[in-house]
N, C-alpha and C positions, 0 to 999 in steps of 0.2 A: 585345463580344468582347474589347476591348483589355482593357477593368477585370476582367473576369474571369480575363482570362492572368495580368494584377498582384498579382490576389487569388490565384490559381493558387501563383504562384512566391512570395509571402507564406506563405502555408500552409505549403506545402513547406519554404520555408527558416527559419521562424520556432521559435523553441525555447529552453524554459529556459536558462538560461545562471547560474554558480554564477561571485558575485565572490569575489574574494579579498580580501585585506584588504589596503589601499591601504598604498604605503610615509612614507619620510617628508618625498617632495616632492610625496605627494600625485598620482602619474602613476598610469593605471588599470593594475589589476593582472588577468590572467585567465591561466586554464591553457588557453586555445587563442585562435586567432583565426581571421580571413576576409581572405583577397584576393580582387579581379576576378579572374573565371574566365578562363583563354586559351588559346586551341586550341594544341594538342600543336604543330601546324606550324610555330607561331612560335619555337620554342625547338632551338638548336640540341642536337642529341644529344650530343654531347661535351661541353658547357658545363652547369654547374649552373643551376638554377632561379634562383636570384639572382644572376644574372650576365645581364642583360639584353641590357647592351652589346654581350656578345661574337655574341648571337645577332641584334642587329641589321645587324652588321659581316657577317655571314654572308648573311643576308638581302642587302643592297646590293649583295654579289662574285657575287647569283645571276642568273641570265636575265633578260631584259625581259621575257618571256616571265611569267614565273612572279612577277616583280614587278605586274603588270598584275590576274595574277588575284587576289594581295592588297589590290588596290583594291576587287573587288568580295566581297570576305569581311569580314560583320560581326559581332564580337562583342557580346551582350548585356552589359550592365556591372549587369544584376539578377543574373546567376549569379555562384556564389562557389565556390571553394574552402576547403576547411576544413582549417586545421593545429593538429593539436595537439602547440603549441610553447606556450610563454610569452608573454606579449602584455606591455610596459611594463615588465620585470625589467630593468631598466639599470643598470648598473655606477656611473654616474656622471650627477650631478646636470645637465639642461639648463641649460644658460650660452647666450645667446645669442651673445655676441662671442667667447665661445671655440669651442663648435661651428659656426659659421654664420658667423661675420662682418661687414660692416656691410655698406654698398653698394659699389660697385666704379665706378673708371671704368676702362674698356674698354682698354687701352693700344696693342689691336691697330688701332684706328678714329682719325681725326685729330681727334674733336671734344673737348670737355673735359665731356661729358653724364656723372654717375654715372647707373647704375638708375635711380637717382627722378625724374631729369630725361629720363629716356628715356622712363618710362612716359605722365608726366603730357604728354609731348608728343605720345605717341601716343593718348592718351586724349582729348585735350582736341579738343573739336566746330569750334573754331577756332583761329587764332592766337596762339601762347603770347607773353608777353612776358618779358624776362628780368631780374633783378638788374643791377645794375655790374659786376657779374663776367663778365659773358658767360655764365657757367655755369649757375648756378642761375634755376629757374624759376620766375617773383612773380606773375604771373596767366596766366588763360586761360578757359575755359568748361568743364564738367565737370560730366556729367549722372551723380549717384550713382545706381546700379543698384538700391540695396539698397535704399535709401531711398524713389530716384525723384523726386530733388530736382536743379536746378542750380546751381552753384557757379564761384565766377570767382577769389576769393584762394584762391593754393597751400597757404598757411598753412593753410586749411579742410580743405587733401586729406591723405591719408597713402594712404601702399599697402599694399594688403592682400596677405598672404602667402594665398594663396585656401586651400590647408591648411595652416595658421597653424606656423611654424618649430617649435613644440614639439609641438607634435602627431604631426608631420613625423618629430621624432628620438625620440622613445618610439614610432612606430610601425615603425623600421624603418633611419632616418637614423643612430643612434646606431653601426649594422653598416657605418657608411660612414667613409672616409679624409675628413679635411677640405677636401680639393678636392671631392670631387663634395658635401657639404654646403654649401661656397661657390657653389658655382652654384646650388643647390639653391634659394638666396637670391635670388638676382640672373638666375636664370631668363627667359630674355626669346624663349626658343621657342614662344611662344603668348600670345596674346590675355587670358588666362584666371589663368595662374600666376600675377601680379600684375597687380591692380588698382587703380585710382584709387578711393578711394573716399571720404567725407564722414570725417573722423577721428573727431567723437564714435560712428559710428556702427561704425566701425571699432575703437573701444573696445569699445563694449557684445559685440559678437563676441569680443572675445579671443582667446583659443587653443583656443574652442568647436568641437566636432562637430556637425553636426546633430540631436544628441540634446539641445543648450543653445543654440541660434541658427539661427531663419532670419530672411533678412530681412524685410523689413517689408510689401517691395514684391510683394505676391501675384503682379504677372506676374513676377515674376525665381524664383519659387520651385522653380517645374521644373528649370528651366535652372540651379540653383544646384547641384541633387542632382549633376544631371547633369555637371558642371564639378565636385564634389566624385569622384566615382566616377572621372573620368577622368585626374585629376591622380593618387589613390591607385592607380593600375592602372600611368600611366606611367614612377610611381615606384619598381613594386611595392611599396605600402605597405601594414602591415595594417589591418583596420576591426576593433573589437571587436564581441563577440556584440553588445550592445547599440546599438552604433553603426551594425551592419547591420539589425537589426532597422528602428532607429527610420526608415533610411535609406528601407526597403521603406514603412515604415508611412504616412511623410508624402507617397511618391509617390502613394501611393493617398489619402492625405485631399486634396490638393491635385489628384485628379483629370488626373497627368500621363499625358499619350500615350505607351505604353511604345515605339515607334517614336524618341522620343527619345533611348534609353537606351541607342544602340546606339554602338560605335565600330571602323571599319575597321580591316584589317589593317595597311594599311599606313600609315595615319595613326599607329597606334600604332608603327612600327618607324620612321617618320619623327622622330618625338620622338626617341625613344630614339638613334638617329644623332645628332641636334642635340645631345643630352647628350656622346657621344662625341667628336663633333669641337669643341665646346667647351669640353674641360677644362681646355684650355691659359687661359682667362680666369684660372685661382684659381693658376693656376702661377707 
């Protein structure tokens, strides 16, 4: 019954799709695109559809009541909306130090951790140790996901932007002020938006979709869709026809549980808070 519903909503949403001819940094070019589908309830009426923020601020000032029953309301992250808008038509070439920025250390916290010492500390299965700086961090244990390998020198890890910064800003980042792209980077509301992860193998990924990378690790496969879907939905970001396709195509060759696919109401307006009340980091 589950792989039928998958093959169900594959059928359904699968469909030629006409590229255009790519520009000249090479970002994909198409005359429509796909976001995660989200019920009508989560958005407020006065606020536009790209304005996430304001409907999660909306959401917070409402009942307990009615917050309670957005815990038990889940969206499917197989359904999509369809725009036909421009997909990748960007004014301006991705930079990563120009739109994005590097890592951050926190100014509002007393430690001297940037992002990358924040992750690898929370990543790491034990005890991290540090450089002479106090800051930076020189070993620890680090089981790559992707791979499914362990690792103890830092030097070995890099963090993975889980939808890679350029992906990020030709799907949607590029409509954004450079503060919410700096957090965008340094994201530390979830487990998921950065990862620790082996560096060659965090190479070979690049600034891939899952129409050019998964990993290696057959049990992470599921879970990787599914952590892709949910970071573009948080983001509102889009997926290209092909990118959604592929996206449906590999849940079904890898046999995933579509019960995985799902994400709560209020999970998702919880993110969307955390983006809100953390803008002041890039300020």
């Amino acid at each position: 019954m589950k792989k039928s519903l998958l093959v169900m909503m594959l059928v359904a949403t699968f469909g030629k799709t006409q590229a255009l001819a790519e520009n000249k940094i090479a970002n994909p070019r198409f005359d429509d695109y796909y976001t995660v589908k989200e019920g009508e309830s989560l958005q407020n009426p006065s606020a536009s559809f790209s304005d996430p923020l304001a409907a999660a601020h909306q959401l917070f000032s409402d009942s307990e009541e009615f917050f309670n029953e957005l815990r038990n309301r889940l969206y499917s992250l197989l359904q999509f909306d369809h725009h036909n808008e421009n997909y990748g038509d960007v004014t301006e070439p991705y930079n990563r130090a120009k739109h994005f920025g590097g890592w951050l250390n926190d100014r509002r916290d007393d430690v001297c951790y940037n992002t990358r010492a924040k992750v690898l500390i929370r990543d790491s299965e034990g005890t991290v140790d540090f450089s002479s700086n106090g800051c930076s961090v020189s070993a620890g244990k680090w089981q790559d996901p992707y791979g499914d390998r362990s690792y103890t020198r830092a030097s070995d890890i890099q963090i993975d932007h889980f939808v890679p910064l350029k992906n990020a800003y030709i799907s949607g980042a590029y409509k954004w002020n450079k503060t919410k792209r700096c957090l965008y980077g340094n994201f530390l509301g979830n487990e998921f938006h950065l990862l620790a992860v082996y560096g060659k193998e965090n190479a070979s990924k690049s600034d891939k979709t899952p129409e050019g990378y998964m990993p290696p690790n057959p049990a992470y496969r599921c879970q990787y869709l599914v952590q892709w879907l949910k970071v573009k939905m948080i983001w509102t970001l889009g997926l290209t026809p092909p990118e959604k396709d592929r996206v449906l195509e590999l849940a079904q060759e890898n046999h995933c549980d579509v019960n995985q696919f799902v994400y709560s109401a209020a999970e998702l307006a919880g993110q969307r808070q955390f983006i809100a009340d953390n803008l002041s980091l890039c300020q």
